[in-house]
N, C-alpha and C positions, 0 to 999 in steps of 0.2 A: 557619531555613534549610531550605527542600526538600532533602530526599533522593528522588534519582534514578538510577531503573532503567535501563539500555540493553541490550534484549536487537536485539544486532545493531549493534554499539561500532565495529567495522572496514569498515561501508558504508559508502554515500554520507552516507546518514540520521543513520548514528552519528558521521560526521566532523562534519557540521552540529550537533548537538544536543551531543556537544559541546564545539565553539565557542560556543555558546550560555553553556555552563558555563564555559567558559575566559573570557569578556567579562561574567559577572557571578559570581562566588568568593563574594559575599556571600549570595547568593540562591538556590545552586545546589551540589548538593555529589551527586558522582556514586557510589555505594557500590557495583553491581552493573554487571560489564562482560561483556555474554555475545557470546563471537564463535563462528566457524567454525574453519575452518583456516589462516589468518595470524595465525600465533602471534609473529610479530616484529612485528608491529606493534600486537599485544594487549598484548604486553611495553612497547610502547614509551609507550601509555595507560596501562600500570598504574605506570612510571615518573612521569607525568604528576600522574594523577587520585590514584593510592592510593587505591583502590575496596578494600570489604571483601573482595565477592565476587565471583568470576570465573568463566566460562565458557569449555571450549575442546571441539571434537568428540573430538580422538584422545589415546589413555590418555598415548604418550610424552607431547606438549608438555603436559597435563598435571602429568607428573609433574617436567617439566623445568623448569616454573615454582613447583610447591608448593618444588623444592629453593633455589630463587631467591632467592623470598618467603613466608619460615618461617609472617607473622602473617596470611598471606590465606587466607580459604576458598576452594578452589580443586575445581571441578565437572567432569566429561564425561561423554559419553556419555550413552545413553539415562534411564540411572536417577538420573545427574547435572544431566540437562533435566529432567527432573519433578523434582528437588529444589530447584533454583535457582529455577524457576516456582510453586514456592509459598513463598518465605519473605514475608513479610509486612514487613521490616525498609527501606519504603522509601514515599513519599507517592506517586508515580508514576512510571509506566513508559513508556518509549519502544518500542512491540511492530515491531520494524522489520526480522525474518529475512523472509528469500524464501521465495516461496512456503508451501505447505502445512506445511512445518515450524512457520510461525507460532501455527499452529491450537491444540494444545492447551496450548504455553503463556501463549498469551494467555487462555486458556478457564481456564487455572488462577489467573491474577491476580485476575481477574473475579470467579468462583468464590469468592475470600477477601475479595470486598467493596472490592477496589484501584479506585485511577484510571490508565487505560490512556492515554496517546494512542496512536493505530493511524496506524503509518505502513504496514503490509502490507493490502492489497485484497484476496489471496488468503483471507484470517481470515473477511472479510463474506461473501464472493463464497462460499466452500465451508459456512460456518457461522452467518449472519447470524440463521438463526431463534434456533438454538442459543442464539447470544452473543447478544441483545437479552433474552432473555428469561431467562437466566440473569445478566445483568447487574439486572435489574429485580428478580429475584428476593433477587438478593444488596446491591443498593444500592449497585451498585459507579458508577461515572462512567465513561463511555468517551468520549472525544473523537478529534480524528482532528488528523493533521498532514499528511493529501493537501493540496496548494494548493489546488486546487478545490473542496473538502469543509469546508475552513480557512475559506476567502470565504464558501460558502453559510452555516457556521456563523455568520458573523461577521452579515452579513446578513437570518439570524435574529434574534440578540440583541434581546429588548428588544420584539419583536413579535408575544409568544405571542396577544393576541389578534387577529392580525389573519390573517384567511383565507389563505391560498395559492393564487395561479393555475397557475403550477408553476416547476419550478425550472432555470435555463438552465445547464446545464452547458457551460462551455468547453471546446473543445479547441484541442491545435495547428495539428492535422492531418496531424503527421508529413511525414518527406522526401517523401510521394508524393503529395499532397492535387489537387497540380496536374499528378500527371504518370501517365505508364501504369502500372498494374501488370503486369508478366511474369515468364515464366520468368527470365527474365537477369537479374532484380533479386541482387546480391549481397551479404553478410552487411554488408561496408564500405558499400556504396548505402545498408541499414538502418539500421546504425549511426551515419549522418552526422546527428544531428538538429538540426533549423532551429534551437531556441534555448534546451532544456535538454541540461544534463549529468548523465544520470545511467548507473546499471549499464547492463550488458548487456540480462539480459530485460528489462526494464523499456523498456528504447528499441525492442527488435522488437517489443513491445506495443504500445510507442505508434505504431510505423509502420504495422502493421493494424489498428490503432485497438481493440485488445482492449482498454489498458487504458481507455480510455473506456466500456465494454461493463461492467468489471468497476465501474466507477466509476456506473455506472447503480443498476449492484446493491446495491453500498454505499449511494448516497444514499436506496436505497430503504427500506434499514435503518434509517440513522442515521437520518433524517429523518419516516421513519414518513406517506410519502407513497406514491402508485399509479405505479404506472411510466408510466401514459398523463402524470400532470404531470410528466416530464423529463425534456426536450427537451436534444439537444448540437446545439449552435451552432459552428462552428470560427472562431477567432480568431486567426490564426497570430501574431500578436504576442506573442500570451501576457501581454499587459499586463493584460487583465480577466480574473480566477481565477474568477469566474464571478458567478451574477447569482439573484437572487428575485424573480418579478414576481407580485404581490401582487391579490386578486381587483379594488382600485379605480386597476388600470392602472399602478401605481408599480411600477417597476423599481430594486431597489436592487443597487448594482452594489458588489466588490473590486477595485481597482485595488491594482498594486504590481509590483519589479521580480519579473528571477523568481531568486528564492532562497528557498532552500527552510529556510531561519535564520528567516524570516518566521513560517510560520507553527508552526514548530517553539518558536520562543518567546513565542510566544501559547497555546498550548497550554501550555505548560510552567508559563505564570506564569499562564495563563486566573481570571477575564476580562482580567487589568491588562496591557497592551501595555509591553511594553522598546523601550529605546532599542538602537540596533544602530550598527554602522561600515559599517553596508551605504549604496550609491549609491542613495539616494534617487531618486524618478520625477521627473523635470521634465515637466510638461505640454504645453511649451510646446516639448520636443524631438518629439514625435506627431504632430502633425499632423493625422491620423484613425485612426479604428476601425471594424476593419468585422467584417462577422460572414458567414458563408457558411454551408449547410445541405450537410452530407453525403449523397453519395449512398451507399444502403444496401446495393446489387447492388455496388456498388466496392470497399467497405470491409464485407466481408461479417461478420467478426467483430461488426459491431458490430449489426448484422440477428440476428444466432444467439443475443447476450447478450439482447435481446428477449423472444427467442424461450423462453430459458432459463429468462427472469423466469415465463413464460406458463404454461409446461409444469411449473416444480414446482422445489423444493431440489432433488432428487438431479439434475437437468438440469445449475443449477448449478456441481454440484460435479465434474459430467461435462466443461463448460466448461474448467472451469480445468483439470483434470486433464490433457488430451487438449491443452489448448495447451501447459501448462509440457513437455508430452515433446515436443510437437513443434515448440515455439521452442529448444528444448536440441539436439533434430537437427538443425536449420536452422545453427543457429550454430557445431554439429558437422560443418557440411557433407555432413549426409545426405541432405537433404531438397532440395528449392526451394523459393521463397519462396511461391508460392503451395498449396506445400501444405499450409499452416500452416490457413490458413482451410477450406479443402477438407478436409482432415484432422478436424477437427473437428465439420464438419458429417457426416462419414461418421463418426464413433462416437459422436455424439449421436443418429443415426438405428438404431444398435447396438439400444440400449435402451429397457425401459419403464420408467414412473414408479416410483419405490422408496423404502418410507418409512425415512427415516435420525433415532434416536430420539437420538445419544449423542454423542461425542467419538470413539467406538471403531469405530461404525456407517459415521460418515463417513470416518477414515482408511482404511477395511478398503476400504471404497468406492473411495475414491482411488487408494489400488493396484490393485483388480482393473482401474478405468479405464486407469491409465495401461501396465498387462502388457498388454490391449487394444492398445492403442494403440501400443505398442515393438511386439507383434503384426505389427498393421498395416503400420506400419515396415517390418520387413523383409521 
């Protein structure tokens, strides 16, 4: 039986994975549950799973669940997050908190030679030199549970020798693909998305196509490919999770519905596929697939993530930092919607290139960007 990590038990990610664990008991045994701040519904998975170990941010629901549950290790807080991140007592981990919080304890699994799946972008996007190369160092595995990183993986399998033309990343296109962007766009306009459900920042990413930007940078990583070979294609179906076209013109493509149980248990059980209770794709309900090419003056975010790849890590890590503050104002109603992209281009043009050696270099980085940029804000 696998033993399984979930740091990030109470998302979308952690609901999925698991139910993964809940539809296979034999194969899956959940020991570490790290959450946030919904401590009633941490409670409610630890009724559930009976995980050894647990995680929660603030000292009370900590101390309100040690009185609970006498036999569980029970973590918070800062010096709580770097302990929980390195025990070693588990075959793989689900790395799946928001944003930059992801960063050092995924850095720390890694570190002790673990198998990660990486459900957070923000980990590659801010840290990708970092985590490749301390993962190589360490002999650790890292895989990914993006659907789109899921399919290219999959895609890969089985054809190390054969060349790469490049790699076709799918998008949605988000609620705006077809329509104007303006001031008037409102946080509910954002958050209407065509055909996934997921969090909050996560769906304003994908409506300015950041996360497709951040998803460039990932593939750049995990894939160990030039950002000139990958190409995003939009697909609003979402039916092809994306594609490898191979230097003698073969295109191997992922199809599948979109649940994110998919590729969450491929990973989990990698390489051997599970059976699932999910609705199978009928082919024959499709009809066609088609593919459109983003314009990059539209969906400016994803021209800048380029741009980021061009200019260097600490760019980056300027990306991500200057969006997550000002997709959190946006949806605070500080902001407009367009100044999310605008935003970002005016404090990546802040800065010059800056070499970040550490775990500690890039956090310290992260905040001075995002005080910038709450700066900016007001």
């Amino acid at each position: 039986m696998k033993k399984v990590a979930i740091f990030g038990s109470t998302g979308s990610i952690g609901d999925s994975t698991l139910n993964v664990i809940r539809e296979n008991p034999n194969l899956f045994k959940a020991v570490t549950l790290v959450a946030g701040r919904n401590v009633q519904k941490l409670i409610k998975q630890i009724e559930e799973f009976k995980p050894k170990n647990i995680y929660i941010i603030a000292k009370e629901d900590a101390e309100k669940i040690s009185s609970i549950y006498k036999d569980i290790n029970v973590y918070y807080g800062d010096e709580g997050m770097e302990e929980i991140s390195n025990l070693v007592d588990f075959d793989i981990s689900v790395s799946a908190l928001v944003g930059i919080a992801g960063l050092k304890p995924t850095y720390n699994m890694i570190k002790n030679g673990k198998t990660v799946a990486l459900a957070n972008k923000e980990v590659l996007v801010a840290g990708g030199e970092l985590i490749i190369k301390t993962a190589k160092e360490n002999n650790a595995t890292l895989l990914t549970v993006d659907s789109e990183h899921s399919a290219i993986m999959q895609c890969l399998r089985g054809e190390e020798t054969n060349p790469i033309d490049k790699i076709l990343l799918t998008a949605s296109g988000g609620p705006f693909f077809d329509k104007e962007i303006t001031d008037k766009i409102t946080v509910e306009d954002a958050l209407n998305h065509p055909t996934w459900n997921m969090g909050a920042k996560v769906t304003i990413d994908s409506s300015t196509m950041m996360n497709k930007g951040f998803e460039i940078i990932e593939a750049k990583w995990l894939f160990d490919v030039d950002p000139s070979q990958i190409e995003v294609v939009v697909h609003r179906k979402s039916i092809v999770h994306s594609m490898v076209q191979y230097k003698d013109g073969t295109i191997m493509a992922s199809l599948g519905p979109t649940a994110m149980q998919i590729p969450i248990a491929y990973a989990l059980n990698y390489p051997t596929r599970l059976e699932n209770q999910i609705n199978k794709l009928n082919l024959f309900d499709i009809r066609d697939l088609t593919f459109e090419k983003p314009d990059l003056n539209k969906f400016k975010c994803l021209r800048l993530a380029y741009e980021a790849i061009q200019k260097g890590h600490s760019f980056q890590v300027i990306l991500n930092a200057a969006n997550e503050v000002l997709v959190d104002a946006f949806l605070n109603r500080k902001i407009k919607y367009t100044d999310i992209p605008n935003g970002i281009e005016k404090v990546m043009n802040m800065y010059e290139k800056r070499e970040l050696n550490s775990v500690e270099d890039i956090l310290a980085f992260d905040e001075e960007v995002k005080a910038k940029t709450r700066e900016m804000i007001a």
